[in-house]
C-alpha positions in Angstrom: 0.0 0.0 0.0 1.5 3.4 -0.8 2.6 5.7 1.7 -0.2 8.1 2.3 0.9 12.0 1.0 -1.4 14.0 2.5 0.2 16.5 4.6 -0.3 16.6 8.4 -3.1 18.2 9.8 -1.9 20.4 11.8 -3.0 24.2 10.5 -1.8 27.2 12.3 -3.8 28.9 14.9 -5.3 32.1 13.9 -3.6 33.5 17.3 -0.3 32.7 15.5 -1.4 34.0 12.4 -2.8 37.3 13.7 0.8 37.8 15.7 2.9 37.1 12.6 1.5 39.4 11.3 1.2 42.5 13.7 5.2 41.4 13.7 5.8 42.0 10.2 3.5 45.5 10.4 4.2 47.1 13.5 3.5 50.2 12.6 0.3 49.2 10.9 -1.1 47.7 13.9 0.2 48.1 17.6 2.9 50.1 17.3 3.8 53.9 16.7 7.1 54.7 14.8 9.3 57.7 15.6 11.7 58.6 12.6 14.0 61.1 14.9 14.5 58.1 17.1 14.1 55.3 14.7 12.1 53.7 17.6 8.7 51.9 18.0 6.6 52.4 20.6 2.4 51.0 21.7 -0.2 53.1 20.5 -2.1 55.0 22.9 -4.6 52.4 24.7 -2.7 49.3 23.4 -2.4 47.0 26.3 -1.2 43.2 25.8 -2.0 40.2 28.0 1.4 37.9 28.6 0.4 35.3 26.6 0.5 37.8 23.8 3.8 39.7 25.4 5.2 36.7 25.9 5.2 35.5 22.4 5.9 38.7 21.1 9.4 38.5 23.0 10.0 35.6 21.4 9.1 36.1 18.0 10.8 39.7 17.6 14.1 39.5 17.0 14.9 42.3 19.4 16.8 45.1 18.7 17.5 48.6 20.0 14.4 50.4 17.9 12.1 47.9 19.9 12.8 48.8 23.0 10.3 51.7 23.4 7.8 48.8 22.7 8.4 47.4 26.3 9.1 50.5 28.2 6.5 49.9 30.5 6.0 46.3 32.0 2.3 47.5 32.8 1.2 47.2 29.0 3.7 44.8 27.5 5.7 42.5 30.2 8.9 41.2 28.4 9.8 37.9 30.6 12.3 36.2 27.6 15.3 38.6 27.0 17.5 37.8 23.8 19.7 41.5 23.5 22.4 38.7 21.6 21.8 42.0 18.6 22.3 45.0 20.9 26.0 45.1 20.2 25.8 48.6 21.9 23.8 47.5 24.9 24.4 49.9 28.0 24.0 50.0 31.7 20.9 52.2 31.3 19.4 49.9 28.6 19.4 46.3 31.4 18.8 48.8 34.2 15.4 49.2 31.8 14.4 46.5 30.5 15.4 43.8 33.9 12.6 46.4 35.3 10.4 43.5 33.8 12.0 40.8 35.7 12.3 38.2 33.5 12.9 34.5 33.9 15.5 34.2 30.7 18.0 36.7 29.8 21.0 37.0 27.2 23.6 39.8 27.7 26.5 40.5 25.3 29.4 42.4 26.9 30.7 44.8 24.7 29.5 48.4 25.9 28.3 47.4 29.3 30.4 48.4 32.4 31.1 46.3 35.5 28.5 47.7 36.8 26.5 45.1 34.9 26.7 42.5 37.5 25.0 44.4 40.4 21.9 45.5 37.7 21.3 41.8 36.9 21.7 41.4 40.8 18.8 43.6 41.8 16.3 42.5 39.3 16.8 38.8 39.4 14.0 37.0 41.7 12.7 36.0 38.6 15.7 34.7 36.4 16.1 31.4 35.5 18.3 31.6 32.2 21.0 33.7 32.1 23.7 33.9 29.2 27.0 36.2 29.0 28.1 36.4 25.8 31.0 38.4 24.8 35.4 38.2 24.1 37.4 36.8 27.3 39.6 40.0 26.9 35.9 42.3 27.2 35.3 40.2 30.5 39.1 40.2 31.6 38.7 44.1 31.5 35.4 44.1 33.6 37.1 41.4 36.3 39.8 43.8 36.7 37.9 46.7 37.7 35.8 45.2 39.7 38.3 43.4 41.6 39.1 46.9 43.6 35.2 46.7 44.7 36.0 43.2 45.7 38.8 43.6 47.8 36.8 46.4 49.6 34.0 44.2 50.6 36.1 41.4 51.5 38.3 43.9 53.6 35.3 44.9 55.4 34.1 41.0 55.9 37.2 41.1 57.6 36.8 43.5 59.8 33.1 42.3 60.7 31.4 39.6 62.7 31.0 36.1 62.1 29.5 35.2 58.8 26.1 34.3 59.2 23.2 33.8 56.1 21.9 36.7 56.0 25.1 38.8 55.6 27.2 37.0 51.9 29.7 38.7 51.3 30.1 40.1 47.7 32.9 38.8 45.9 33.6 36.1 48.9 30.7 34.3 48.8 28.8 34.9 45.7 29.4 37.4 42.3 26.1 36.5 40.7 23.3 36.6 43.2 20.2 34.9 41.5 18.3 32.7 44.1 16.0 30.8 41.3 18.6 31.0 38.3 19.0 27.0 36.6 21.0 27.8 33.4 24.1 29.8 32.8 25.6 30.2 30.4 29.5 32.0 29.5 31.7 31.9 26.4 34.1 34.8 27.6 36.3 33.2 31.1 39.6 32.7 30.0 42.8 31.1 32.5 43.5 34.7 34.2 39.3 35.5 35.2 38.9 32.0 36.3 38.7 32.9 40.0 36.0 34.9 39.7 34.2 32.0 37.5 34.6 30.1 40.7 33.1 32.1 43.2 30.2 32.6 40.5 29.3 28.9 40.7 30.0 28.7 44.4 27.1 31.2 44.8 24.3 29.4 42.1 23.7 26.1 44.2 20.2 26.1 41.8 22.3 25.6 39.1 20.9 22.7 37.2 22.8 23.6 33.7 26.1 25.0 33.2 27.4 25.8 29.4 31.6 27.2 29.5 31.8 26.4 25.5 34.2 28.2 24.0 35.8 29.3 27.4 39.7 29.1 27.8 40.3 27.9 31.0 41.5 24.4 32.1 38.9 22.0 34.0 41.0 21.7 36.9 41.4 25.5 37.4 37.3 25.8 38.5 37.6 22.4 40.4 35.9 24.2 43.4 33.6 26.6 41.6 32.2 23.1 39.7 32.0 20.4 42.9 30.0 23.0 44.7 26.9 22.6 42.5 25.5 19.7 44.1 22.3 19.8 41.1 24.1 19.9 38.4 22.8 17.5 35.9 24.0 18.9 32.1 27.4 20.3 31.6 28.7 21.6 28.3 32.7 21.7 27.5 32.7 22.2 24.2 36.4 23.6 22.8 37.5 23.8 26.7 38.9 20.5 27.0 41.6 21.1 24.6 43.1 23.7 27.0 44.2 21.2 29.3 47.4 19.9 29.3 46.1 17.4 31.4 43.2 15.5 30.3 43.3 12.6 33.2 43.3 15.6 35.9 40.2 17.2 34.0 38.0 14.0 34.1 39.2 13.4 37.8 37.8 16.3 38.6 34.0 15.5 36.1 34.2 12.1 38.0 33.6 14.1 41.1 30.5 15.6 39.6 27.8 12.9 40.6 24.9 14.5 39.9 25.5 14.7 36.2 23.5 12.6 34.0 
């Protein structure tokens, strides 16, 4: 009997059709466009339910002129950040849109400041996802001045009481503070930021998936930073591997890692 060559039924929703296409004519539909600013922004009245704002966020492959779209988490709430295009992304920009808190987040590197870090800090009770995309000399440069703000907290750990839960010290204890975060992910550590990889990873215990590709440090450098996340269960080393010089130290140290599956 001949293989039947009807094609599957499975049509598009009308939601999805209706969405496509407000994407492809923004300014037709729920959007204003500024021409001095080369921006979009909602119409007057427009407000969209999550399901829509949600989906819009994924669809729209976001870029500086859309920001004005989510300006205000009120009428469109942007919970899936991918600013992988914002090659000029600035402190003022995340300090914007993380108002929205969202659960998934991608970050490139290359005009943001140190500063950076503490942003993500103080809008993350909602992240889940986070990537940091970017050169390991961009991220080299931001380690090194925020080391000085690093050795002032630590100094002052020192001079203070016994360390107790409610008082982490930044830098010490934990660089990324994201109580719910699962994923991270980092193409940019290289052998001389690799400390400060480690305390990252000593202060995610949530961590579930951890991605270094690309990264150039050796396995055995982050021993300490990687036994520490006792959830663990996916680990990506692609391209790092070949760093070390030592391959039977690296997998002694992924033999410790129990939790992987």
């Amino acid at each position: 009997m001949a293989s039947c060559t009807w094609p599957s039924n499975n049509p598009e929703k009308l939601s999805e059709i209706c969405l496509d296409f407000c994407i492809k004519n923004l300014q037709q539909t729920i959007c204003d466009y500024d021409t001095e600013t080369d921006s979009f922004r909602l119409k007057p009245d427009v407000v969209l339910p999550l399901s829509v704002s949600d989906e819009l966020s994924r669809r729209i492959p976001l870029q500086r002129q859309h920001f004005g779209i989510f300006k205000d988490p009120e009428l469109c709430l942007l919970r899936r950040m991918n600013l992988s295009l914002v090659s000029d992304l600035t402190d003022s920009d995340l300090t914007l849109l993380l108002a929205h808190r969202p659960v998934e987040l991608r970050v490139p590197l290359a005009a943001v400041t140190y500063n950076f870090i503490h942003i993500i800090n103080r809008y993350s009770d909602n992240l889940q996802s986070l990537a940091l995309l970017g050169s390991g000399r961009i991220f080299l440069e931001l380690c090194h001045l925020l080391h000085e703000e690093i050795t002032c907290c630590l100094r002052k750990a020192n001079r203070g009481g016994p360390e107790t839960v409610g008082n982490r010290v930044f830098g010490g204890n934990y660089i990324l503070s994201c109580p719910r975060l699962c994923s991270l992910t980092m193409n940019c550590v290289n052998q001389f930021s690799s400390d400060i990889l480690v305390t990252t990873l000593c202060g995610l215990p949530s961590l579930t998936k951890l991605d270094l590709y690309d990264c150039d440090i050796k396995v055995e450098d982050i021993e300490r930073g990687l036994c520490s996340l006792k959830c663990l269960q996916i680990l990506r080393l692609h391209n790092v591997l070949t760093v070390s010089n030592d391959v039977k130290a690296s997998f002694n140290v992924l033999a410790k890692l129990t939790s992987l599956r």
